[in-house]
C-alpha positions in Angstrom: 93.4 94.2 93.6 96.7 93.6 91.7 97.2 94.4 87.6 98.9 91.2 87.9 95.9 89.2 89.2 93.5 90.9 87.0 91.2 89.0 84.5 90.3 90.5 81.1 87.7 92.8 81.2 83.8 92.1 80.4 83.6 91.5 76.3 80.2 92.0 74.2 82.6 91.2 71.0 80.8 88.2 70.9 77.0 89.4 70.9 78.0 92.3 68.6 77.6 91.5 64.9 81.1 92.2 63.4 81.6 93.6 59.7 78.9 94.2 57.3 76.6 92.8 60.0 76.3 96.4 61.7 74.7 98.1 58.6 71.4 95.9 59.3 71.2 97.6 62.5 68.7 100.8 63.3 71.6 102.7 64.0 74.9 101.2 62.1 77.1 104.3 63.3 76.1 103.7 66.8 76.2 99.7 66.5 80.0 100.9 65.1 81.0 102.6 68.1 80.2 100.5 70.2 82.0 97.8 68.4 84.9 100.8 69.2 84.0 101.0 72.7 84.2 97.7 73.0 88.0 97.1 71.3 88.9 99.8 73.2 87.9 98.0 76.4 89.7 94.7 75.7 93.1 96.7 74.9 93.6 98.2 78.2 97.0 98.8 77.2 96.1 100.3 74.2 95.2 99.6 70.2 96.4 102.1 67.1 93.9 103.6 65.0 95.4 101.0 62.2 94.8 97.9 64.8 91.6 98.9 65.1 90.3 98.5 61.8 92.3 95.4 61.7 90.5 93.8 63.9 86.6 95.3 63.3 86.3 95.1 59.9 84.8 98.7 59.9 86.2 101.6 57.3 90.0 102.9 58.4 87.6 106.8 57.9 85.1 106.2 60.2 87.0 104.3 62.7 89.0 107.8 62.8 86.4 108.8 63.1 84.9 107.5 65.6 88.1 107.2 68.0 88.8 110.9 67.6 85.2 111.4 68.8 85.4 109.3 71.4 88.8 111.5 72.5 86.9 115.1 72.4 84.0 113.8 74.7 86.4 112.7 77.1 85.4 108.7 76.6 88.6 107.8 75.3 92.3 108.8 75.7 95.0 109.3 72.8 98.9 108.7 74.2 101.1 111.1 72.8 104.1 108.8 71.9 102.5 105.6 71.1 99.7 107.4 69.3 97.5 104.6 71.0 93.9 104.9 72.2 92.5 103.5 75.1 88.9 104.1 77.4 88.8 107.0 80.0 87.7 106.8 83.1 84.2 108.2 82.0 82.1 105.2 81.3 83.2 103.5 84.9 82.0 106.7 86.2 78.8 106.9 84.7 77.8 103.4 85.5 78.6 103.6 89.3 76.8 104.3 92.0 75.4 107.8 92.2 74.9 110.2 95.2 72.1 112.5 93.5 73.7 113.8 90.3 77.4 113.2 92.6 79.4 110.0 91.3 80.5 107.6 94.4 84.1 108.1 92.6 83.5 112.0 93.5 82.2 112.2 96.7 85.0 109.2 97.7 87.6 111.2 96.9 88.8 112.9 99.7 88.1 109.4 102.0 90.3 107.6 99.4 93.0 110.6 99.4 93.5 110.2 103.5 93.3 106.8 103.5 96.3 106.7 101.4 98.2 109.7 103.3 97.3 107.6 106.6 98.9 104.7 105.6 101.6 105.4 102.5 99.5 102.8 100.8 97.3 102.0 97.8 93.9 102.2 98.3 91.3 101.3 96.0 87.6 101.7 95.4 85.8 98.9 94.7 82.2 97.5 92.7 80.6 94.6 92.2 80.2 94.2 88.1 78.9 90.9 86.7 79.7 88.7 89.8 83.5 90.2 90.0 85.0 92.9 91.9 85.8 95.9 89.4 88.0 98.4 90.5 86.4 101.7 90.1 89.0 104.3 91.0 92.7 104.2 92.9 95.2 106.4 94.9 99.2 104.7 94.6 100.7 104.8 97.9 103.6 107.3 98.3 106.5 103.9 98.4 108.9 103.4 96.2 108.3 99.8 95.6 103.9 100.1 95.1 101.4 97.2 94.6 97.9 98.6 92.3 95.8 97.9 89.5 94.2 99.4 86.8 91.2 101.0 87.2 88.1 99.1 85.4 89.9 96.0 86.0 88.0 92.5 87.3 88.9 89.7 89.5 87.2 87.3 91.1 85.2 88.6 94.5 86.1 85.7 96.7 90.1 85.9 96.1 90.3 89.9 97.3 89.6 91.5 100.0 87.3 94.4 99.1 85.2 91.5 96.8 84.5 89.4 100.3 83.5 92.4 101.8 80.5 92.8 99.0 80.0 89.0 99.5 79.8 89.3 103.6 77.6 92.4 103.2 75.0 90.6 100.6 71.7 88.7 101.8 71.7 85.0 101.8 69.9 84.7 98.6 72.2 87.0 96.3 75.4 85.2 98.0 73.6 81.8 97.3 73.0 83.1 93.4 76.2 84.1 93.1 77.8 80.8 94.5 75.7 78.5 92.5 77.1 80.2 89.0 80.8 80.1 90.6 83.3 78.0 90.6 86.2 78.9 93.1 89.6 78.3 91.7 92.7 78.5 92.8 95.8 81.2 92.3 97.8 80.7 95.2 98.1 78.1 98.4 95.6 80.4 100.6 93.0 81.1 98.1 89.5 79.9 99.7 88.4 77.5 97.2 85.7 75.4 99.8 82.4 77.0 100.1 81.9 76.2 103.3 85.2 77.2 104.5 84.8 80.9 102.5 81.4 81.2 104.4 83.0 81.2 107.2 85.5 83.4 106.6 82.7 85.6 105.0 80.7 85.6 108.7 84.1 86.7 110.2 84.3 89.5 107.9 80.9 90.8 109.2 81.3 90.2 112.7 85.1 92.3 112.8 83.6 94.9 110.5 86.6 94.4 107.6 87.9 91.6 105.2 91.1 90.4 105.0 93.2 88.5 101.7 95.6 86.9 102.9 97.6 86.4 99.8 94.8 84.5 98.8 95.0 86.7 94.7 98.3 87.5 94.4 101.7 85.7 96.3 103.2 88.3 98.9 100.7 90.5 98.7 98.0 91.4 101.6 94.8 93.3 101.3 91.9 94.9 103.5 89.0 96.2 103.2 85.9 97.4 104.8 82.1 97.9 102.7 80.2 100.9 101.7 76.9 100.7 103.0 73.7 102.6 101.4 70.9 103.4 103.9 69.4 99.8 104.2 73.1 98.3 104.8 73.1 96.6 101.6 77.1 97.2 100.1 77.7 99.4 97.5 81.5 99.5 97.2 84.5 98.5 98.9 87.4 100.6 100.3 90.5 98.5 100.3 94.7 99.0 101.4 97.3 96.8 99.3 100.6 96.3 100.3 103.3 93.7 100.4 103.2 91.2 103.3 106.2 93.1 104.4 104.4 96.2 104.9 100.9 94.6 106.0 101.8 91.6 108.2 99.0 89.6 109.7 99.2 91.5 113.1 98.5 95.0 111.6 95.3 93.9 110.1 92.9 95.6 112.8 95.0 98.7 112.4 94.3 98.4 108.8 91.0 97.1 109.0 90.2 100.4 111.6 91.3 102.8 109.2 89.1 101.2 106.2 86.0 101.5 108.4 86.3 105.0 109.3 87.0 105.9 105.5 84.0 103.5 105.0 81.7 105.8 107.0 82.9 109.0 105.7 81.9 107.7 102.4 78.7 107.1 103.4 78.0 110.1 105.0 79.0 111.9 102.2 76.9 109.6 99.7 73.8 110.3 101.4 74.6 114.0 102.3 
């Protein structure tokens, strides 16, 4: 999952009364923070204190407030230089899966970390979130030249390789949900925009052990990825390599596709452990 093939992130803007709206709410400082949270998540590059009353409406004091808040519980980050705010990590970590009171970001960590060693590559941990793949955490590959994302990202599951391996892992009736509310579009000439066609890919995936994107999100660059299981074999994350064709050509899939698996499994062990 490439920063370049990303879509915006997942906006309540548009549920959330904006304005004066908020003080008719049980809580109006919470409904305001969220309305925070919420900026803050659809600026992934960042929004100034003075942007962010701009475009809320709320009072430039409490949205100082607020933001500064957000900084000491750890929920949002302040750069230095820029002076801009943008979310932390802590609110992807919080709503992932959990291992007991153990994140799946924390007991992945060390998988992640060797996967990356293994192979000089990016590798990425994957969700499902609102019928896309969401990247939940990330290790850049020791290159020079690197492919990667931004963690809490979205793209569409059927255009990346960790997302088909949530889609192959699902039962027929959540796949069958999820592709009547989808419509498969296009981004390059291998993208699987035919049902039937992705279905079949899909069974593939399952029967190999690991999915493959060829391409098929971003031109030039290759992906693959094998699912994390939970007891009943229903998927609970990806783990995924990125690199450029160069680096990942077609015949060095199975290596690839190995070394996901066996990352796959340490995860799980450790998730149930």
């Amino acid at each position: 999952m490439s920063s370049s093939a990303s879509s915006s992130r997942g906006s309540a803007a548009g549920r959330i009364p904006a304005g004066g709206g908020l003080d008719a709410l049980p809580s109006p400082t919470c409904a305001k923070t969220l309305v925070i949270l919420d900026l803050l998540a659809r600026h992934p590059n960042g929004i100034t204190a003075a942007q962010a009353v701009r475009a809320c409406g709320i009072t430039p004091n409490l949205v100082f407030r607020i933001l500064k808040t957000l900084v000491t519980l750890g929920y949002g980050v302040q750069q230095s230089t820029t002076k801009t705010y943008t979310l932390s990590n802590r609110l992807l970590d919080m709503a992932g899966p959990k291992a007991g009171d153990r994140s799946l970001v924390f007991v992945a960590h060390d998988a992640l970390h060797e996967l990356r060693d293994a192979t000089g590559e990016t590798v990425q941990l994957v969700i499902e979130s609102a019928g896309k793949a969401l990247l939940l955490e990330q290790v850049r590959g020791t290159h020079a030249l690197q492919v990667s994302g931004q963690v809490g990202m979205r793209v569409p599951l059927y255009s990346c390789a960790p997302g088909k391996a949530i889609l192959a892992w699902w039962g027929d009736k959540r796949r069958g949900d999820w592709f009547r509310s989808r419509t498969l579009k296009r981004f390059t000439n291998t993208t699987l925009t035919d049902r039937k066609a992705l279905e079949r890919e899909l069974d593939e995936s399952r029967d190999r052990g690991f999915s493959i994107d060829r391409a098929e999100g971003i031109e030039g660059i290759h992906c693959v990825a094998a699912p994390i299981l939970d007891p009943h074999g229903r998927p609970i994350a990806a783990i995924t390599v990125m690199a450029p064709v160069s680096r990942m050509p077609e015949k060095s899939f199975v290596v690839f596709g190995d070394r996901c698996i066996r990352a796959a499994r340490e995860i799980e062990a450790a998730h149930v452990a």
